[in-house]
C-alpha positions as CSV (number, residue, x, y, z in Angstrom):
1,X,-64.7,-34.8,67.1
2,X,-66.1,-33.5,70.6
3,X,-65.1,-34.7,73.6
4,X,-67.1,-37.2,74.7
5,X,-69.3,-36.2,78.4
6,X,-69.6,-39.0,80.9
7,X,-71.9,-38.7,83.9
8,X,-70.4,-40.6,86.9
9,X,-72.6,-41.5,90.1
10,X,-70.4,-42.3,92.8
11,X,-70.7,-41.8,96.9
12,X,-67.0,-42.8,97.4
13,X,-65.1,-39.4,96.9
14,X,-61.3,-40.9,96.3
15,X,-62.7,-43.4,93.5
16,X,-64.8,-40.4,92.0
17,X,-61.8,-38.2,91.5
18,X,-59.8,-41.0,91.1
19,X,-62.1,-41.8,87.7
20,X,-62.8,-38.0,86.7
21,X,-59.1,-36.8,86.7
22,X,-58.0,-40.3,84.8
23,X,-61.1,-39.6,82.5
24,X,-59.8,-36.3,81.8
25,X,-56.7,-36.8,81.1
26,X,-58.0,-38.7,78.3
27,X,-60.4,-35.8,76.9
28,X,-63.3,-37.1,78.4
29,X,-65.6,-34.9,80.1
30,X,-66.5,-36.0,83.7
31,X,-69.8,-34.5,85.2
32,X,-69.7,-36.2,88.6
33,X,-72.3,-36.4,91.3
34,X,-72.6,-38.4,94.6
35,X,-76.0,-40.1,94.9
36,X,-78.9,-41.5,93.2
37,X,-81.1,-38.2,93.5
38,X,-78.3,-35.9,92.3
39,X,-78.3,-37.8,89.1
40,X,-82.2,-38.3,88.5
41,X,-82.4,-34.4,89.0
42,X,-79.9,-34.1,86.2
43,X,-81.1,-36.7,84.0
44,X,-84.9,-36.3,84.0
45,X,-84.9,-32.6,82.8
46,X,-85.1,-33.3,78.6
47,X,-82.6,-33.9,76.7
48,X,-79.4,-34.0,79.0
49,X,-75.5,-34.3,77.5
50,X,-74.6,-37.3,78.8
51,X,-73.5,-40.1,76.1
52,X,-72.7,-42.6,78.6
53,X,-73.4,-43.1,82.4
54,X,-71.3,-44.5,85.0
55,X,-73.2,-45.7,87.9
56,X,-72.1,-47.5,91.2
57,X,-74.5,-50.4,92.1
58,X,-74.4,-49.6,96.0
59,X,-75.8,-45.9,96.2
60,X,-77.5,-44.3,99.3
61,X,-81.1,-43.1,99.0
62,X,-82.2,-44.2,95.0
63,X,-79.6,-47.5,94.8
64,X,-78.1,-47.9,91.2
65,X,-80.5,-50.4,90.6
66,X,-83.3,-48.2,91.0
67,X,-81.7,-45.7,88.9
68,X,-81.0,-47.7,86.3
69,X,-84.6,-48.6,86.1
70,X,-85.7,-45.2,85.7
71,X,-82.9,-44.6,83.1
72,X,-84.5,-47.5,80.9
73,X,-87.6,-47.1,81.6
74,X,-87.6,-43.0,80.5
75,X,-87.9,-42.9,76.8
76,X,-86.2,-40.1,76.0
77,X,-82.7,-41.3,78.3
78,X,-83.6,-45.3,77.8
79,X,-80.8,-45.5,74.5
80,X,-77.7,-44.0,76.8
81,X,-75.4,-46.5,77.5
82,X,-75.0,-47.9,81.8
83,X,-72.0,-49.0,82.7
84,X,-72.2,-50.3,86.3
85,X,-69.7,-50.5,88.6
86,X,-69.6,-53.2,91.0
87,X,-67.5,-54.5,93.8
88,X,-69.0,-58.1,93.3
89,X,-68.6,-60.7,90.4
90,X,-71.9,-62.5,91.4
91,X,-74.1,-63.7,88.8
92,X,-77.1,-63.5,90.3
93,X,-76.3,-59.9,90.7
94,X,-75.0,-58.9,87.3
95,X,-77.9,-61.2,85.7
96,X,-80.2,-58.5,87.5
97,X,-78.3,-55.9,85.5
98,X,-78.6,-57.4,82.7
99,X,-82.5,-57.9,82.5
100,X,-82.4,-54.3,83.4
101,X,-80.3,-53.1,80.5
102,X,-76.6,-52.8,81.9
103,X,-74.7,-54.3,79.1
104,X,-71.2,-52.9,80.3
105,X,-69.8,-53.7,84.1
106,X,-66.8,-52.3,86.3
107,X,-65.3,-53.9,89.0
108,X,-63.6,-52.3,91.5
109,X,-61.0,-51.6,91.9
110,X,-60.4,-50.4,87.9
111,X,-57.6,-51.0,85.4
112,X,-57.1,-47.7,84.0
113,X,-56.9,-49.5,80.6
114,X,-60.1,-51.8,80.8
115,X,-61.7,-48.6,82.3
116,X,-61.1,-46.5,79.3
117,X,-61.8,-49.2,77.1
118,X,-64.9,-49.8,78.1
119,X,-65.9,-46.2,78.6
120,X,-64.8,-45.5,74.8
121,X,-67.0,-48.6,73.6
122,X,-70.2,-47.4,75.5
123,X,-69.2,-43.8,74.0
124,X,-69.1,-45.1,70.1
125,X,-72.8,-47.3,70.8
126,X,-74.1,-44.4,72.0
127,X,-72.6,-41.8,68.7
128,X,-73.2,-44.8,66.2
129,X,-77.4,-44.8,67.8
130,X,-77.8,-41.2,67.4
131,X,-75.5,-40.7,64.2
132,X,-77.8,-43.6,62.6
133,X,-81.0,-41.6,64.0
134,X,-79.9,-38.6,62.6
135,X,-79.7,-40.6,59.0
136,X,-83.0,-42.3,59.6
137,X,-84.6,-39.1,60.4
138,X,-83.5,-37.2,56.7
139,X,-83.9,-40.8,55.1
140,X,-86.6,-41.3,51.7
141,X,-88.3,-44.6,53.0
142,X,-88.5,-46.1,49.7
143,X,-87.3,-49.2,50.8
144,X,-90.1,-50.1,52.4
145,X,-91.5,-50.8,48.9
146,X,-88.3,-53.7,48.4
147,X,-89.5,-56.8,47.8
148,X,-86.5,-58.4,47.7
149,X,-82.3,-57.4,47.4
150,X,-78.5,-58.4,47.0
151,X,-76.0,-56.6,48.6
152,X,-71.9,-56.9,48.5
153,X,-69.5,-55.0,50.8
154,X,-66.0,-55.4,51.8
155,X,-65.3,-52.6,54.6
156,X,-65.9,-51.6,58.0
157,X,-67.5,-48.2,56.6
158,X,-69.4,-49.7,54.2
159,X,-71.1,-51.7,56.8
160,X,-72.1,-48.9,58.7
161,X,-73.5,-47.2,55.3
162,X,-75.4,-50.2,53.6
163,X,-76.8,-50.8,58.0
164,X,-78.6,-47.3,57.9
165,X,-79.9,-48.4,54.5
166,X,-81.0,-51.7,54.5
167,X,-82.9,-50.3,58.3
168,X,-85.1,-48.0,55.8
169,X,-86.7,-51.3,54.7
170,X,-88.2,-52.1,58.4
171,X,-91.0,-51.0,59.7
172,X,-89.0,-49.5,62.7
173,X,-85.7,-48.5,61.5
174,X,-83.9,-47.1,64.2
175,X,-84.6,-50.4,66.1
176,X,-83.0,-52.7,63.4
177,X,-80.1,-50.5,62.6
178,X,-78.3,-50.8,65.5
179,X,-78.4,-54.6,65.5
180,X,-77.9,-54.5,61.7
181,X,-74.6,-52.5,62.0
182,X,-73.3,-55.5,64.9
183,X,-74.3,-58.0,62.1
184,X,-72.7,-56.2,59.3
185,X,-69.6,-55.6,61.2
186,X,-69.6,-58.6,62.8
187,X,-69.2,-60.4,59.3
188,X,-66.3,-58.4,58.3
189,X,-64.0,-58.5,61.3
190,X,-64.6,-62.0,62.7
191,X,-65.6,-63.2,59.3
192,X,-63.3,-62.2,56.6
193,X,-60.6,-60.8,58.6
194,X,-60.4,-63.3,61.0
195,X,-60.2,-61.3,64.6
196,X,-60.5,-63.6,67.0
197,X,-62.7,-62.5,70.5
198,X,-59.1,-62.8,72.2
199,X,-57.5,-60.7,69.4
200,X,-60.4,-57.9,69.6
201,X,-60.2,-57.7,73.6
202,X,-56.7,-56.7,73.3
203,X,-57.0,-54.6,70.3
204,X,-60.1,-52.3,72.3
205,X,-57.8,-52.0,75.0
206,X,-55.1,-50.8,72.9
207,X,-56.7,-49.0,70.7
208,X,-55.6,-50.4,67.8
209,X,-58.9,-51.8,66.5
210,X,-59.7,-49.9,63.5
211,X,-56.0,-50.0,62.4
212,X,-55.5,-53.7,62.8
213,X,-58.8,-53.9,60.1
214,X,-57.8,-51.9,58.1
215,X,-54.1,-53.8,57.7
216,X,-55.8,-56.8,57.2
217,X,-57.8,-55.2,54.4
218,X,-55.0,-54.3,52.8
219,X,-53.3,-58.0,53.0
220,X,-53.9,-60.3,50.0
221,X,-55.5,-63.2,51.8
222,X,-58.1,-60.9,52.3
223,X,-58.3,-58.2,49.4
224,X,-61.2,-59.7,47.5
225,X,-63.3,-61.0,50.4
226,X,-66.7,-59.4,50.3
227,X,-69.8,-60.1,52.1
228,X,-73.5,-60.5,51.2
229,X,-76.7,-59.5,52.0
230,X,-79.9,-61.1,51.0
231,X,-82.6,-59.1,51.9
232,X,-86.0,-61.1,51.1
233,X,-90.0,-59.6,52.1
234,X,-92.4,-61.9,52.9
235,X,-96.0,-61.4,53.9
236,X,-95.7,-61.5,57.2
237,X,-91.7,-60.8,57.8
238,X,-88.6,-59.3,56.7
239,X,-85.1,-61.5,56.7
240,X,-81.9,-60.3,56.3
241,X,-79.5,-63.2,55.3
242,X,-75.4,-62.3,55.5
243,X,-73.2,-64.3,54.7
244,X,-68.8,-63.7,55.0
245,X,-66.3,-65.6,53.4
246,X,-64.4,-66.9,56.7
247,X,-64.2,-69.8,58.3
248,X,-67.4,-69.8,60.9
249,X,-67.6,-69.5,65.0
250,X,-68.6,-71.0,67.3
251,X,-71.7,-69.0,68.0
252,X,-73.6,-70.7,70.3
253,X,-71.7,-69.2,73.6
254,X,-72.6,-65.4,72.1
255,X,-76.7,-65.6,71.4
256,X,-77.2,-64.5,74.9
257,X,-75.5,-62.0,77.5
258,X,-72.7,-64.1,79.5
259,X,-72.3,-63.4,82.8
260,X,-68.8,-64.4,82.8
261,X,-68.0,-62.2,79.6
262,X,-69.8,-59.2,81.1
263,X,-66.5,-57.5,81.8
264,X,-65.0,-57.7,78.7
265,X,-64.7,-54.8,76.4
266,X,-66.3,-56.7,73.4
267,X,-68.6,-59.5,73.2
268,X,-72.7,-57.9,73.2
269,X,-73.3,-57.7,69.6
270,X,-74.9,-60.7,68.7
271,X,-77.0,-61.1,72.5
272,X,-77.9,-57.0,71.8
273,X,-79.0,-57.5,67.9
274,X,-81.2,-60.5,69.4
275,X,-82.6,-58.6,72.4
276,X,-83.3,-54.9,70.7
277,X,-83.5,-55.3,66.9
278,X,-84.8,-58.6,65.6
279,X,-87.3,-61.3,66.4
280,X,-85.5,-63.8,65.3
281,X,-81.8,-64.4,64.7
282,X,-80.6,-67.8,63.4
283,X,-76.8,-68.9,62.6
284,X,-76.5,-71.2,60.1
285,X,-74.0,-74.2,59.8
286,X,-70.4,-73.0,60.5
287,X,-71.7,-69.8,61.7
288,X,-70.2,-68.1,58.4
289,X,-74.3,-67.1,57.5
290,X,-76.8,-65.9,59.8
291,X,-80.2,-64.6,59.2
292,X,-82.2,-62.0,60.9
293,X,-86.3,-61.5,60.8
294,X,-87.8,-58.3,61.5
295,X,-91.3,-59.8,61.7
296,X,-94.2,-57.2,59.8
């Protein structure tokens, strides 16, 4: 795999080297520039390298809020991932960042490990978006002609598969892949394995995520759990109802972006799915079903 290339905006000079040697030393490529205009020049010239941007909030000239408005606003940069840097845990503040499509936040000063982590994640959203584009793009859309569908899975990569296929079916498929994927893998590891948000937190920032799945595939409490999709067409919508074999959430607390969860390495699935891919998304009783519409 190819090193993943980061583009880091940042005036203070100490915390920029500070981020680009750490980042290197981790095989990730660090193009670093000092201000708002250096990194609009960059960005706004096609199709630039970057698969995830690191961007300080206080910038002189263009602030970080301006260029992150630009970013999102630019079609062809609008799907690379922000993470924001901030020396402030204000609400209002982050809220802003939110509404403006910052889904991932720094504080300063970093944890090396929380840094990485969060780097990494905004790195495999980014490769899973174009990776699934890439599918979409050679895909027959003969699913568009599905009427209705039952689907059974067990894994983390047959999530990702039966996501790019069941997004054929939509009338914009690259839009409902990426929240289909969320679902999909939402279903296995909190569902049928069990990961807790706590448990996933700490297993991002070790690294250790995939592994600890694919143990708890293995173990016989969970060897013949599957999950299923319903996939019905209606006149006017399309609903995609999954359903795992664990024990429900409490979901409530995770239909919309949390301030207060913003830092965490995990947590943006279900608020993202909502926001980008569906028109509707509804859990049902324990939270062990839930239902997406892609309205037609």
């Amino acid at each position: 795999m190819t090193a993943a290339h980061v583009l880091l905006v940042e005036d203070e000079e100490i915390i920029a080297t500070i981020i680009t040697e750490f980042l290197g030393s981790r095989g990730i490529q660090v193009s670093a520039v000092a201000d708002g205009e250096q990194a609009w020049a960059l960005l706004r010239g096609g199709d630039p390298p970057y698969e995830t941007i690191l961007l300080d909030r206080d910038l002189p000239g263009i602030s970080g809020m301006e260029l992150l408005q630009r970013i999102k606003t630019t079609a062809q940069l609008s799907q690379i991932p922000v993470v924001m840097e901030t020396s402030s845990n204000d609400a209002k503040s982050i809220q802003e960042g939110l509404d403006r499509g910052a889904y991932y936040y720094l504080t300063k000063p970093f944890q090396p490990d929380v840094l990485l982590a969060i780097v990494n994640a905004a790195v495999g959203q980014y490769r899973d978006y174009r990776r699934m584009r890439e599918t979409l793009e050679k895909a027959e859309r003969t699913l568009l002609f599905m009427e209705s569908g039952r689907f059974r899975f067990r894994s983390l990569a047959q999530a990702q598969a039966l996501a790019g296929g069941l997004a054929q079916a939509c009338p914009e498929p690259l839009r409902a892949a990426a929240g289909l994927q969320e679902l999909l893998i939402n279903a296995v590891e909190h569902g049928n394995l069990g990961v807790s948000y706590q448990e996933k937190s700490a297993l991002i920032l070790a690294g250790r995520l995939q592994e600890e799945c694919e143990r708890r595939l293995g173990l016989p409490e969970h060897r013949d759990k599957t999950v299923e999709v319903v996939v019905e067409r209606g006149a006017d919508r399309l609903s995609f109802t999954i359903s795992d074999q664990g024990a429900g959430f409490d979901w409530h607390k995770y239909l919309d972006f949390d301030p207060g969860r913003i830092f965490d390495p995990n947590g943006r699935g279900i608020a993202l799915a909502r926001k980008i891919s569906f028109d509707q998304v509804d859990y049902l009783g324990d939270g062990s079903t839930v239902q997406a519409v892609v309205k037609l």
